[in-house]
N, C-alpha and C positions, 0 to 999 in steps of 0.2 A: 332807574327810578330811585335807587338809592344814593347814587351819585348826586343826584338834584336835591336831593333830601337834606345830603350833607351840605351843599352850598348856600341852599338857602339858610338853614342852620346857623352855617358862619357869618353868613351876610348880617343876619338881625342881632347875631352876638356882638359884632363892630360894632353894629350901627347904637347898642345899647349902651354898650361901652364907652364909645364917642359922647353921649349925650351925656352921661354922668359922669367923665373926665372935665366936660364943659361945663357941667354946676359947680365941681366941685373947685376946677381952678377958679372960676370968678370970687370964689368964696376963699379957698385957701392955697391958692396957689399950683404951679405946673407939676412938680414931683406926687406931689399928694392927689393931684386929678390923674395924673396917668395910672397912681397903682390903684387906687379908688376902681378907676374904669376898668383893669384887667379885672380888677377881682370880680365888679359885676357882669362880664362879659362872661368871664368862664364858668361863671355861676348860672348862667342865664341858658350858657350854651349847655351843660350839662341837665339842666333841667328838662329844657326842650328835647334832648336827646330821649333821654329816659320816656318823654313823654310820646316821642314818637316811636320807640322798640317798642312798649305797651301797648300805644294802637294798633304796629304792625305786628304782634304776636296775637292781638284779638282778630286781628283781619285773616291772618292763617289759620288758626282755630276756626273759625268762621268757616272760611275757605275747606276746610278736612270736612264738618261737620256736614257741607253741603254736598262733598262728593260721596261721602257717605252715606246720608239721605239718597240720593240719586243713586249710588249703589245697592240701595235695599229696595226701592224702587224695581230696577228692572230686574233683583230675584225675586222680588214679589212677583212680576209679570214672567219671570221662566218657570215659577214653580204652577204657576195658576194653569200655563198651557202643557206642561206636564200631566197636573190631573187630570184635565181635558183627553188627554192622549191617551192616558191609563182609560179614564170612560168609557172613552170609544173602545177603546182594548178589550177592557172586559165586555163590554158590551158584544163585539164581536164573537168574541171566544162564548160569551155564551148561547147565541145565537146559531154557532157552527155548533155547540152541545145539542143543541134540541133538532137542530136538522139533523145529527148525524143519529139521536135518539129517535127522529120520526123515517127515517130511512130504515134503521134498523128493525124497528118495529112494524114497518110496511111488509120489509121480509122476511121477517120470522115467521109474519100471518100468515103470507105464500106459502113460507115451506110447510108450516104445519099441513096447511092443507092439503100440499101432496104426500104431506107424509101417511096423514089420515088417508086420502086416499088409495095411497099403496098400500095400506095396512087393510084396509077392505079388501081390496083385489088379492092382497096374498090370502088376508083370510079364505077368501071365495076358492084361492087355488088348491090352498091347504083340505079344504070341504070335500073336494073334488076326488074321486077315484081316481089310486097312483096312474101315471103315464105308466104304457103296454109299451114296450119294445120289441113287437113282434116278430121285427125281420132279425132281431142279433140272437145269438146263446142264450142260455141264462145267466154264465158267470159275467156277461157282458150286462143283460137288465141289472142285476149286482151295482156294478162297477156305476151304471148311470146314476140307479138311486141314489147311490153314496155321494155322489159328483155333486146331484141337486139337491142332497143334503146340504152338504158341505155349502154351495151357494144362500141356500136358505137360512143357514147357521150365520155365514160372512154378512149378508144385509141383516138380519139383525142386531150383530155385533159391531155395525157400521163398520166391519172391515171391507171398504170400499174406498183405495186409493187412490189419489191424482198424481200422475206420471206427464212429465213435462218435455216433448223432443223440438231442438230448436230448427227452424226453418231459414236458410240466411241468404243473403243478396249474393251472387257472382258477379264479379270473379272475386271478390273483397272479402267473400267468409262472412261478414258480421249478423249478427243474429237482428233481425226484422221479427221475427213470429216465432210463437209456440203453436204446439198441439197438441192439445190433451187426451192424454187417454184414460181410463178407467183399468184398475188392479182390484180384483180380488185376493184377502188373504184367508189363509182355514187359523185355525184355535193355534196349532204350533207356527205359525208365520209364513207359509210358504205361497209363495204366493202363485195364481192364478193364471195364466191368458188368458184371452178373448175366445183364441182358436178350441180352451179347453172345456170353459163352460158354457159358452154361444149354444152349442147343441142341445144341452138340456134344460140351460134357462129360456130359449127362446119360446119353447112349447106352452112350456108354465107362464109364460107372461111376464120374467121377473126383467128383462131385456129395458124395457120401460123406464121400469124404478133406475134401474142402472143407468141408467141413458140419462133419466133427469137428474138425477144425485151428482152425474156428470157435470149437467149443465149450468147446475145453480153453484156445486164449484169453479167453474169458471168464469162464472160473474165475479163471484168474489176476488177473486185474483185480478181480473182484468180493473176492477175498484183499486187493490189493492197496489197495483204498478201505475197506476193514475196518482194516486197521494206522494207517491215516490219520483212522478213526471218522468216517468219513463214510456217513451211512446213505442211500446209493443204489444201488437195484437195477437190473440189467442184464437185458434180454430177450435171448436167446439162441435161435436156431433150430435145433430139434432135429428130423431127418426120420426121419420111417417105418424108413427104413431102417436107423438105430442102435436104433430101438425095439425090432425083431424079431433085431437081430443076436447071435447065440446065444453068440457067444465075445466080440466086444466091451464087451454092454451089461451082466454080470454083473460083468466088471472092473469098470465102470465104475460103477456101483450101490454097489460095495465101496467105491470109490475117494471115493463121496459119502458114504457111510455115515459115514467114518471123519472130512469133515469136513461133518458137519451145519453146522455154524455158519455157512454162506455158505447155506444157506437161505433165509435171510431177504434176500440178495441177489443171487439166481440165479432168472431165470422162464424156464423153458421155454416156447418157442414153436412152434406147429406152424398151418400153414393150415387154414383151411375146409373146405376139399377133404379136407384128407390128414388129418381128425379126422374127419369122416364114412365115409372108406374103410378106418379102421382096422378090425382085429383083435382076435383074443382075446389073442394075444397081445402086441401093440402095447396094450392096454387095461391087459389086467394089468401089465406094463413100468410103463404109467404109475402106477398104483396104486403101484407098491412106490415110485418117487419121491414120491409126495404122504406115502406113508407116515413119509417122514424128514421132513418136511416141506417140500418144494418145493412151488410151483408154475405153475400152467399158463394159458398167455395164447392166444389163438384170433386169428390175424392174416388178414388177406384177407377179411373176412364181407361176400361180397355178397349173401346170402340174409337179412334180418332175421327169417322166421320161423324164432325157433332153438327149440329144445325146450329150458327153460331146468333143469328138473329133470334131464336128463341132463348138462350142462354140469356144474350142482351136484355130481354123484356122479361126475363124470370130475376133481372139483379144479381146474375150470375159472375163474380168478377176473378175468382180463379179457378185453375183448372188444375189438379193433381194428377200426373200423369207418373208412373214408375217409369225410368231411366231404359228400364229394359222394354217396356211396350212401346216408349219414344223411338228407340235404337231400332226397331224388328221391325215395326209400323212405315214410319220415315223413312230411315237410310236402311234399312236390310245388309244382304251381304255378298259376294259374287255367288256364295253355293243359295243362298236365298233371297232375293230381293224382296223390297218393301213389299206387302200385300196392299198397303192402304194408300189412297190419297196419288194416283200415279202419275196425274195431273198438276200437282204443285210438289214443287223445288222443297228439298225436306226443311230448308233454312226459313221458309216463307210461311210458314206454322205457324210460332210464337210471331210473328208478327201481326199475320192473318187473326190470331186472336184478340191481339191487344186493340189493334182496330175497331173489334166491337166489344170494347173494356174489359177485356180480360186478360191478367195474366197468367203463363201458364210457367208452373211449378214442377222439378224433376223430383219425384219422391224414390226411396229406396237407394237411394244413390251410395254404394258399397265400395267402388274404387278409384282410383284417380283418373285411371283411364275412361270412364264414365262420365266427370266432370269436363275432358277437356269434348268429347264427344257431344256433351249437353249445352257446354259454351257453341259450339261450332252452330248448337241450331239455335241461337239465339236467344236463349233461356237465363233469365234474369234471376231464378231462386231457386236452391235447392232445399232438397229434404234427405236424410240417412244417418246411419250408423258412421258415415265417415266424416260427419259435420259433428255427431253430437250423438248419444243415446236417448230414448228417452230416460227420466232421472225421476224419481219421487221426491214431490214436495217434502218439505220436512214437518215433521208431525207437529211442530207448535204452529206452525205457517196454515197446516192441515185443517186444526182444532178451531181454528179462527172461521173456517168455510164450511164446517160443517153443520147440517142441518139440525133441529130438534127431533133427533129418532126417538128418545127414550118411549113416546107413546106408541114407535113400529116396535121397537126391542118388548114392550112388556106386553104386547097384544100378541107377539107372536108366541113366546114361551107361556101364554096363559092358554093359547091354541094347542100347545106343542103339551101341555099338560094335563088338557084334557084329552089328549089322544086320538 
């Protein structure tokens, strides 16, 4: 373009110069026409030049000012859908505030309510003439009292731990599940079994509270590895007696209802015993849980003949069997053969159950020679000491899942003070 600029340029600078070389020589001659002509030629041409960098400096200007324009333009349009974005953003953020403020506050009313509840019930127990231990000593009635002190003291003091052991796939090791247990601790820290105070809490009723303080810890946690999108389920033990409980377990049905989504990492677990001794309405109880969809683990099985079609229609989907009542049950040994099941191949077990959806679990499993023995009968999960301990949560982890006691704590020491 500027090549043509320039020619044309030159073209009309001749041609200008030509034309006033021609007046001037008719007039004065050829010498005097031709420098005449140069001078108006390059006069002309210089003009023109000028005249044309000025336009084409305005036309560049021009040109900058428009891509400029047009540059503020589309930030104008990335910052507008920017806000937009933030809107929605915040909007969202705080939309997950209020839901996670109205879940919260769904379960806090729960627990209060059992807590109030257990604070009745203990009251009533407290009310109550001590437990008679009539078949022991007395330095043994001693020993009890003190024991269900001690436990009475620990739920107050909500020293009531969750201990976490992991469950994991064969042959790979890797951890699929937990399962929780319940720790009592006394005032110095020491902490409790099951096997120590089951005897004297069971009588008094405090078995309950422990069992639910349990269970609504492990709601929590099972929430708590879902925000983390960690897909691992927790077994949790659920007794008989929150099964049939008329004012507790309807709450508490609600309370699932509303959050289905830890279904898939919530398994009820109840013993051998205490499935077999159930209820219609312990049965049905269960039903309406499988119905949201939970379900249901069988711990303690020292009986292998199980009726597996009832299992099936109870939403029965594993089976917790100890390693040593697999081994003694199934394969026995030349000085003792299998007692049970004489009729099926000991390998044809875990299959036979999984058949009617159940898997079945080696719990207790202590040595390696045990695992290859567990492998051999087809056993997809183990449970033991040589997978994993159980471990206590860690007390900030703890303090998150714990219920509102303060009204068990200060109803029991106002009991405890009146004597």
């Amino acid at each position: 373009m500027r090549k043509l600029t320039s020619v044309l340029l030159g073209g009309a600078s001749i041609c200008f110069a030509a034309v006033i070389a021609l007046l001037i020589w008719r007039a004065s001659g050829v010498i005097a026409a031709a420098a005449a002509g140069l001078a108006a030629g390059l006069a002309l041409a210089l003009t023109l030049q000028g005249i044309v960098n000025r336009l084409r400096d305005q036309s560049s200007v021009a040109q900058e000012m428009g891509l400029m324009r047009d540059a503020n333009l589309v930030m104008a349009d990335t910052l507008e859908q920017i806000n937009t974005r933030l809107g929605i953003l915040t909007e969202a953020v705080e939309d997950k505030a209020v839901r996670s403020s109205e879940e919260l506050t769904s379960e806090v009313r729960v627990l209060e309510d059992l807590v109030q509840r257990m604070s009745v019930s203990l009251e009533e127990r407290l009310a109550a003439p001590p437990v008679q231990f009539a078949s022991s000593p007395r330095r043994d009635d001693g020993q009890a009292a003190a024991l269900l002190e001690t436990v009475r003291e620990a739920l107050a003091g909500n020293r009531v731990d969750l201990y976490l052991q992991p469950v994991v796939s064969l042959p790979p090791r890797r951890t699929v599940f937990y399962e929780g247990f319940s720790r009592l601790r006394d005032e110095s820290g020491r902490v409790l079994m099951p096997a120590q105070y089951l005897t004297v809490a069971e009588p008094e009723g405090l078995v309950t509270a422990i069992d639910n303080l349990l269970l609504f810890r492990c709601v929590q946690i099972v929430r708590r590895l879902a925000k983390q999108d960690r897909k691992v389920g927790i077994f949790c033990n659920v007794s008989l007696t929150s099964l049939r409980d008329e004012l507790f377990f309807p709450q508490f049905l609600d309370f699932l209802a509303e959050n289905k989504d830890m279904a898939g990492g919530l398994i009820f677990e109840l013993g051998q015993a205490a499935f077999d001794s159930r209820g219609p309405v312990e049965a049905r109880n269960m039903a309406k849980l499988a119905d949201l969809g939970f379900r249901f683990s069988l711990d303690k099985v020292h009986d292998l003949d199980l009726d597996f079609r009832e299992l099936q229609r109870a939403d029965v989907k594993f089976l917790k069997i100890s390693a040593e009542v697999l081994l003694e049950q199934l394969v026995g040994s030349e000085a003792a053969p299998a007692r049970m099941l004489k009729d099926l191949y000991p390998a044809d077990f875990a299959p036979l159950a999984r058949r009617y959806g159940a898997e079945v679990i080696a719990e207790k499993v202590e040595a390696e020679r045990q695992v290859i023995d567990v492998l051999e009968l087809d056993i997809a999960y183990g449970q033991g000491h040589l997978f994993g301990e159980p471990r206590a949560i860690k007390d900030q982890v703890l303090a998150e899942t714990d219920p509102p006691v303060d009204f068990l704590r200060s109803t029991l020491r106002r009991r405890a003070a009146l004597g």
